[in-house]
LUMZAVO-944893 format. One line per 3 residues: number of its first residue (from 1); their letters; for each residue x, y, z negated of N, C-alpha, C, CB. Coordinates in Angstrom, 2 decimals. Atoms other than C-alpha are relative to their C-alpha. Glycine has a CB too. Layout:
BEGIN
NUM> A> X Y Z X Y Z X Y Z X Y Z  ...
//
This chain:
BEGIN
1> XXX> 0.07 -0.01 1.45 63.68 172.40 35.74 -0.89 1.15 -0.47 1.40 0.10 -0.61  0.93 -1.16 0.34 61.01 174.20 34.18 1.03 0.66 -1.33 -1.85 -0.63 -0.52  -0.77 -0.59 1.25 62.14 177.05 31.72 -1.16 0.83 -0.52 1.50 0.95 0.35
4> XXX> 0.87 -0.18 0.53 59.30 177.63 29.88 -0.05 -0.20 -1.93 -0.74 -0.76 0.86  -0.28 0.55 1.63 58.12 176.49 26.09 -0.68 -1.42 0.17 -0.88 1.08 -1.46  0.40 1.21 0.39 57.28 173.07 25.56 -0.56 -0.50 -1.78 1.22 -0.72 0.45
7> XXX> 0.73 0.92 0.73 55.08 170.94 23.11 -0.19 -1.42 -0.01 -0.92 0.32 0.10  0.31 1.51 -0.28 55.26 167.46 22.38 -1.03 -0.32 -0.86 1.19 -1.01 -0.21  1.59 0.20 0.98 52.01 165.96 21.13 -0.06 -1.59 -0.16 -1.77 0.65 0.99
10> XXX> -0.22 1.64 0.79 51.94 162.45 18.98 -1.36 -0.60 -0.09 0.68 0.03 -1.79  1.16 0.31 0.59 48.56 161.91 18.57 -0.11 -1.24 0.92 -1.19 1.15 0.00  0.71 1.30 -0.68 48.33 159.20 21.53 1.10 -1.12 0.29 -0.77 0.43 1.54
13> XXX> -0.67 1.48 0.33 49.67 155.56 20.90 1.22 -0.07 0.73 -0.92 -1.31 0.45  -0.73 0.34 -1.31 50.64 154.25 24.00 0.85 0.62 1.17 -0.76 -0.37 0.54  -0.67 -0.65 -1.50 51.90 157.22 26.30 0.61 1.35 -1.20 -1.58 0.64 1.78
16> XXX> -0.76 -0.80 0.78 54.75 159.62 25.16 -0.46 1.50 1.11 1.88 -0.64 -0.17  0.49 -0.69 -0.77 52.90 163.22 26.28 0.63 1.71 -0.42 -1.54 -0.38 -0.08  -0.35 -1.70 -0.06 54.34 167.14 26.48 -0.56 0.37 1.23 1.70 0.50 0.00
19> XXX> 0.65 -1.29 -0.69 52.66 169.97 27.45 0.77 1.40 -0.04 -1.38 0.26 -0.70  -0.33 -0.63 -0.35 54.34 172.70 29.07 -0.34 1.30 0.71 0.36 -0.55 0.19  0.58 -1.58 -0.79 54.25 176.54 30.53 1.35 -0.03 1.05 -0.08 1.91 -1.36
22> XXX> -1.17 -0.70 -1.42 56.11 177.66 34.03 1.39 0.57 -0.52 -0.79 1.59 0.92  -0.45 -1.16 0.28 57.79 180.27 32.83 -0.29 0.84 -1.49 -0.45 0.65 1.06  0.16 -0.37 1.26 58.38 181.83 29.13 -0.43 1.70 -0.37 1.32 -0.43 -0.58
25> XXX> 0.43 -1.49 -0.02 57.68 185.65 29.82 -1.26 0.02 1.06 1.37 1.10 0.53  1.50 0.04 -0.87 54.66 185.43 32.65 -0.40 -1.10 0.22 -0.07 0.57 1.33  0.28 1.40 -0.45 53.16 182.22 32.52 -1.33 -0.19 1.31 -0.46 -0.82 -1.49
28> XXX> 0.83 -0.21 -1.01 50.99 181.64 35.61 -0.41 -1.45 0.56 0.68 0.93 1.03  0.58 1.06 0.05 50.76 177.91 35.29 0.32 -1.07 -1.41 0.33 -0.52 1.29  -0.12 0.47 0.95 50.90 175.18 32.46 0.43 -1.61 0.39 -1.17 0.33 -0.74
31> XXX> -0.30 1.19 -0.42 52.02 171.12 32.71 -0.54 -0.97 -1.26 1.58 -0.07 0.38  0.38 1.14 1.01 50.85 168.04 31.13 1.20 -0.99 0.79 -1.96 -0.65 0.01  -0.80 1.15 -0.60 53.64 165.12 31.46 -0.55 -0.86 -1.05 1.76 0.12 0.14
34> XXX> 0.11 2.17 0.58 52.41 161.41 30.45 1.25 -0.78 0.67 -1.86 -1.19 0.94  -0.77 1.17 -0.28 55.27 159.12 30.39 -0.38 -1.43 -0.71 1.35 0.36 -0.35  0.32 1.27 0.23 54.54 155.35 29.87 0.70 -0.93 0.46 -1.02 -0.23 0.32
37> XXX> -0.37 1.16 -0.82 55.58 151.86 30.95 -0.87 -0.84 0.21 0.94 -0.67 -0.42  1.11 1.06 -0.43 53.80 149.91 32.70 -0.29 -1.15 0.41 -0.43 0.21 0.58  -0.40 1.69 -0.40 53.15 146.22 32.81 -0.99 -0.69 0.72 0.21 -0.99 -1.31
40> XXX> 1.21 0.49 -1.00 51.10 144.46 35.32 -0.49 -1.25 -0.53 0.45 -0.26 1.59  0.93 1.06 0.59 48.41 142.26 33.84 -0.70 -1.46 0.79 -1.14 0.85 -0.41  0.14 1.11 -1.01 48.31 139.56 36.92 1.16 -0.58 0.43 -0.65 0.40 1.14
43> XXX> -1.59 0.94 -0.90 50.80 136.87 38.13 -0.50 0.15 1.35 0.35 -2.11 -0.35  -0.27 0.13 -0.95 49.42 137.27 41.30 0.51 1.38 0.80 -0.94 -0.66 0.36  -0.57 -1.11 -0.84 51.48 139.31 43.99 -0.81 0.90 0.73 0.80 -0.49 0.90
46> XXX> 0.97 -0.38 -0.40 49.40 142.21 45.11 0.61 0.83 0.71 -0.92 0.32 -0.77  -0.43 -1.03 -0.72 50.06 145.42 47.04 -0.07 1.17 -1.02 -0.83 0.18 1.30  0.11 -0.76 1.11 51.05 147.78 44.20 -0.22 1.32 0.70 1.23 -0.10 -1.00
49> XXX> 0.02 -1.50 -0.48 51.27 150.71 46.78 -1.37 0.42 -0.25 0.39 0.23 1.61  1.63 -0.78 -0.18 47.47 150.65 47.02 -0.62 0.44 -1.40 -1.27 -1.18 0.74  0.23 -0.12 1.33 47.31 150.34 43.15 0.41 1.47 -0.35 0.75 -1.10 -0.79
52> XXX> -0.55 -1.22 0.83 49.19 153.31 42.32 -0.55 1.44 1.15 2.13 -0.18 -0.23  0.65 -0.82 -1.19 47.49 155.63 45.67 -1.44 -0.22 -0.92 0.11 -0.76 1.95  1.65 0.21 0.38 44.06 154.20 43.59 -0.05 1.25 -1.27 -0.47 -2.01 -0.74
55> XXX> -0.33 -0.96 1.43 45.54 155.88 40.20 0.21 1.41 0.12 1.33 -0.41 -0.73  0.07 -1.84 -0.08 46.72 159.15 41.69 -1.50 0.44 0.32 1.09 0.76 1.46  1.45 -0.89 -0.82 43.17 159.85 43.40 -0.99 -0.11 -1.50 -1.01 -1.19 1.88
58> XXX> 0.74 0.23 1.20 41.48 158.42 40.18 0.58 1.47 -0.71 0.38 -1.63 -0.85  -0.60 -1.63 0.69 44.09 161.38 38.56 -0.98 1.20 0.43 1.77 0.52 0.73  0.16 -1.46 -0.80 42.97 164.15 41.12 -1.74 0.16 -0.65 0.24 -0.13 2.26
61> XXX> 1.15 0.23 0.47 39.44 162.84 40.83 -1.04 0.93 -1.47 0.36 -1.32 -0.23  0.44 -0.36 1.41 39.09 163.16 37.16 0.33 1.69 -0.12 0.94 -1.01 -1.24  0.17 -1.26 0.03 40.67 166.63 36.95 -0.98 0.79 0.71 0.97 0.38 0.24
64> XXX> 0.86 -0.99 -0.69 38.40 168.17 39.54 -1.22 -0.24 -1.19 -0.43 -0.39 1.87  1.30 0.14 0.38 35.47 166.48 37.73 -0.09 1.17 -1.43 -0.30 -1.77 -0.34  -0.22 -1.02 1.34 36.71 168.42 34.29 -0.08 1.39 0.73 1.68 -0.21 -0.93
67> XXX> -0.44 -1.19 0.06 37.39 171.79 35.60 -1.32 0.63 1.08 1.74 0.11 0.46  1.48 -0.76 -1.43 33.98 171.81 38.26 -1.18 0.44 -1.08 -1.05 -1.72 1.54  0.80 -0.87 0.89 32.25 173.25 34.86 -0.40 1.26 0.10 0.47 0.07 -0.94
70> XXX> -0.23 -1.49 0.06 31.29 176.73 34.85 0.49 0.21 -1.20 -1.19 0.88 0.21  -0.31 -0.12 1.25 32.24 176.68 31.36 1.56 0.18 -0.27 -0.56 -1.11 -0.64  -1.82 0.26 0.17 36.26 176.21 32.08 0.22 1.49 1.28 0.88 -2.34 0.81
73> XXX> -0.51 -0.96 -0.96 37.14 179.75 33.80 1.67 0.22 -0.48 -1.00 1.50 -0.06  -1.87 -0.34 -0.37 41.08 179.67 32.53 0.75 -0.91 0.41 0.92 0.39 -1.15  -0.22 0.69 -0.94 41.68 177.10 34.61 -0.10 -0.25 1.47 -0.28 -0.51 -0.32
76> XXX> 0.67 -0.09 -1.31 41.55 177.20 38.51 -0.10 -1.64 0.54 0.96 1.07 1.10  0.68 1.54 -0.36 39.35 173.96 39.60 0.93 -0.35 1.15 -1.85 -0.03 0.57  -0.86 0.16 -1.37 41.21 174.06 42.95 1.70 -0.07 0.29 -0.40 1.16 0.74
79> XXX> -1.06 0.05 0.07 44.84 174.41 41.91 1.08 -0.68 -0.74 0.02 0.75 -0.03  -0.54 0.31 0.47 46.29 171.88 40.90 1.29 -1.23 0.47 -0.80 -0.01 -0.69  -0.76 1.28 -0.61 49.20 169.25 41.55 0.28 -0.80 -0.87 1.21 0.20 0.66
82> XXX> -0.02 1.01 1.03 49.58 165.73 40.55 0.99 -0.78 0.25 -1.14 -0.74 -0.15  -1.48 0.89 -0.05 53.15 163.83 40.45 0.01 -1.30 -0.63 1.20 0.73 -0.75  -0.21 1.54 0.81 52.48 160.39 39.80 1.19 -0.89 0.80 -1.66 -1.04 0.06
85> XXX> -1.11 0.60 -0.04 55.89 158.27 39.69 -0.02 -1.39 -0.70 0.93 0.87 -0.51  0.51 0.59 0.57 55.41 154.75 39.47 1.33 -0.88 1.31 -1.75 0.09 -0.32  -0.99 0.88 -1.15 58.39 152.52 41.58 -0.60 -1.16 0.17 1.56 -0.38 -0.43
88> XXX> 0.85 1.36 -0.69 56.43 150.22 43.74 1.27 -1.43 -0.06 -0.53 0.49 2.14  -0.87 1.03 -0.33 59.61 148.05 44.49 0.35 -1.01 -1.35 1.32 0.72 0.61  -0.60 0.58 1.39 60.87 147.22 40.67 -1.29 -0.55 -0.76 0.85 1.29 -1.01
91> XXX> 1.30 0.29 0.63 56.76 145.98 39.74 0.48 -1.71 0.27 -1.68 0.78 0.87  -0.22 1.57 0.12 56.92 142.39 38.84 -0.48 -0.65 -1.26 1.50 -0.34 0.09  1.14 0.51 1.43 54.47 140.41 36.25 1.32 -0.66 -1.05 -1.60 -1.73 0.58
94> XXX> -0.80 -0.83 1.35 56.34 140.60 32.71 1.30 0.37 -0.26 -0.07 -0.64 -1.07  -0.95 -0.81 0.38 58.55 143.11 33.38 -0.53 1.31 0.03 1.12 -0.13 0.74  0.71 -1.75 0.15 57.53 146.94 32.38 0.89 0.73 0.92 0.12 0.90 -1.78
97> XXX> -0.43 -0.54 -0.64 58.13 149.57 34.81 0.04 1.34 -0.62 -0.48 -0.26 1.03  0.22 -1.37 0.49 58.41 153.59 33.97 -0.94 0.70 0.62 1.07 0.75 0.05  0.80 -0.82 -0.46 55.58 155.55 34.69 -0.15 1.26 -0.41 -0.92 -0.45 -0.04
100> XXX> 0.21 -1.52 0.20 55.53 159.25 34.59 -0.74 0.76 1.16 1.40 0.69 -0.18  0.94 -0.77 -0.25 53.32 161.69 35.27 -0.52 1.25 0.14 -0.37 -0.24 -0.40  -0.38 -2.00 0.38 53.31 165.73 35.69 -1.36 0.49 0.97 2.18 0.97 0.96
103> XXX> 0.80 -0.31 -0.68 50.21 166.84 36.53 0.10 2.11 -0.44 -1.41 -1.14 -0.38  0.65 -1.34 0.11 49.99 171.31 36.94 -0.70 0.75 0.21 0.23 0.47 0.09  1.08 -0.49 -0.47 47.50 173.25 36.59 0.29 1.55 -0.75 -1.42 -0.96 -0.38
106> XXX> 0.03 -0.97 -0.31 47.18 176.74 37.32 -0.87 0.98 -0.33 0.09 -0.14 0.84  1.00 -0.94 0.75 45.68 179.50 35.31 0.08 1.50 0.54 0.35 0.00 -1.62  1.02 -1.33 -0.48 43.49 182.55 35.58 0.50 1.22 -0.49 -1.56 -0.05 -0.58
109> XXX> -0.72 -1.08 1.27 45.26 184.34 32.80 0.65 -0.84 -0.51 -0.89 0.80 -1.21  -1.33 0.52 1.11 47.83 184.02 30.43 -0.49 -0.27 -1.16 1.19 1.07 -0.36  0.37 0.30 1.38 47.47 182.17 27.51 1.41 -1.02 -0.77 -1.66 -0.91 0.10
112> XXX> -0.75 0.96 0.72 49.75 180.84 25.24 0.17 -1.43 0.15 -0.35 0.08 -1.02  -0.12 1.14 0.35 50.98 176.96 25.41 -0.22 -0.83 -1.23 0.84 -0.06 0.26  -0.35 0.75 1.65 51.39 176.52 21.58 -1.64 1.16 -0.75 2.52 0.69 -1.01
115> XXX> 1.21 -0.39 0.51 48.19 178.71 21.47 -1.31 -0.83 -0.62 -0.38 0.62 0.92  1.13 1.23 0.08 44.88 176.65 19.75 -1.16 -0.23 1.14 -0.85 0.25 -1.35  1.26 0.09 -1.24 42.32 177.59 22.47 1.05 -1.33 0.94 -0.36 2.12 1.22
118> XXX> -0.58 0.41 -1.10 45.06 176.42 25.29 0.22 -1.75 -0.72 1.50 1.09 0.48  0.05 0.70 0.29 46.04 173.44 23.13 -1.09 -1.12 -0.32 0.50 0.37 -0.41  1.06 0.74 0.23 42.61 172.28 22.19 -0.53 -0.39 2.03 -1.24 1.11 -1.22
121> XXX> 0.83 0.24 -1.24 41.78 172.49 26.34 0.98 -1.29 0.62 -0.15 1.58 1.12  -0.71 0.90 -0.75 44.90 170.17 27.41 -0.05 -1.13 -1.05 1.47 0.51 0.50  0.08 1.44 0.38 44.48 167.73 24.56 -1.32 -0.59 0.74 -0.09 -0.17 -1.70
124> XXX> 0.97 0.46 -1.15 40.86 167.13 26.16 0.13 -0.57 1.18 -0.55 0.80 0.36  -0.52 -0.01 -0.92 41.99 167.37 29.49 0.68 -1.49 -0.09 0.72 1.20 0.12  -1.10 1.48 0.08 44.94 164.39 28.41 -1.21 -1.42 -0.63 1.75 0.40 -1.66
127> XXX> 1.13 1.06 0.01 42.08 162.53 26.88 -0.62 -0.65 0.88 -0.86 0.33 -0.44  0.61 0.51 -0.96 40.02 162.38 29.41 0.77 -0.85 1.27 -0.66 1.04 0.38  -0.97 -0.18 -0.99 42.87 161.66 31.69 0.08 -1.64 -0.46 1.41 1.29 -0.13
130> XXX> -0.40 1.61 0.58 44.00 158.22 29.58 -0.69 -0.73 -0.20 0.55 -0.23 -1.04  0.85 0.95 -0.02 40.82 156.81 28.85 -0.74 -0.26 1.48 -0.91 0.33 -1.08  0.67 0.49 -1.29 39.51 156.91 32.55 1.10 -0.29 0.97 -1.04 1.07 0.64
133> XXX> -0.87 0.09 -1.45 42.81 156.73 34.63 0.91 -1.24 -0.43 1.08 1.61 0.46  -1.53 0.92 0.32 45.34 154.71 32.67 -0.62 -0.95 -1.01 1.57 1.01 -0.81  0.57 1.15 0.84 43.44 152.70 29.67 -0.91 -0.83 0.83 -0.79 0.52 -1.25
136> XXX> 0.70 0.78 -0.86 40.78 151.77 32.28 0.31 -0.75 0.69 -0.50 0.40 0.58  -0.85 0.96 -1.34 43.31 150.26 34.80 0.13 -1.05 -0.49 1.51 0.38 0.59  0.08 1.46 0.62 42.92 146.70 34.79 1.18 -0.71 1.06 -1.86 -0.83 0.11
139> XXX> -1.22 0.80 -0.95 46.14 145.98 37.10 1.01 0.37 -0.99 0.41 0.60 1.82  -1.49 -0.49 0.93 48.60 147.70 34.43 -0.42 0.20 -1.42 0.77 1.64 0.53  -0.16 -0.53 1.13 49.17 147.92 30.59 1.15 1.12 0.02 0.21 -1.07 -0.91
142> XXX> -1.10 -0.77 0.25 50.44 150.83 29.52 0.65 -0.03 -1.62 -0.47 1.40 0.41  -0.61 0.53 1.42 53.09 150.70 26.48 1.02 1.32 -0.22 0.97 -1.77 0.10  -0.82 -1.16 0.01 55.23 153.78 25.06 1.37 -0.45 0.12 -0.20 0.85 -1.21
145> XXX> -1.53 0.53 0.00 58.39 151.64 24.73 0.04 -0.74 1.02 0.54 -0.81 -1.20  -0.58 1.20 -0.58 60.35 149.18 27.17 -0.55 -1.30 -0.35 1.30 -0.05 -0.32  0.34 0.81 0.47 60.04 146.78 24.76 -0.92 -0.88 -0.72 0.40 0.11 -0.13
//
């Protein structure tokens, strides 16, 4: 359980997203969680393992590509981890599954969570993240509700 400060941020439709710090007195890393559900857009039976192994690397992918800037130094390009949770077994064409998502990344310095610099870098960051990893995916809709 992180014990940090948290932020929940509304701005995006489809995926319910908070951004988080480690720790509330020395922060030394920060969290983005995307939760979603996800509905598979084919009747035919596929191998979801390879689907959701395609999405984490697409994840990892995309972050490196953001943070291999010289321009992003309170971020370390190299440190980060990505927790994608996606239950292969319970996938089945129209029924939604839960998808969550905790990707952390690991800073240079301390900066505030609820700060504007830090906030303006992880809404980006979550942008970039949903339009190339999760809106792009053409095996899954993602939906904020169940229903």
């Amino acid at each position: 359980m992180k014990n940090g400060k948290e932020v929940k941020v509304s701005s995006f439709k489809n995926y319910s997203i908070v951004y988080g710090r480690d720790d509330n007195k020395h922060s030394k890393a920060v969290y983005i969680n995307i939760s979603a559900w996800a509905e598979p857009q084919d009747k035919e039976t596929i191998s979801y393992n390879r689907v959701i192994k395609d999405i984490n690397k697409n994840i990892r992918q995309t972050l490196f590509n953001i943070f291999d800037t010289k321009i992003e130094t309170e971020i370390k390009k190299n440190h980060t981890i990505v927790d994608l949770d996606i239950r292969e077994s319970g996938i089945r064409y129209g029924k939604r599954s839960f998808t969550n998502c905790e990707i952390t990344l690991f800073l240079n310095s301390e900066i505030p969570v609820n700060s504007e610099t830090m906030k303006e870098k992880l809404d980006m960051v979550t942008e970039k993240l949903i339009k190339t990893c999760f809106d792009n995916n053409k095996t899954f809709k993602f939906h904020k509700k169940k229903i």
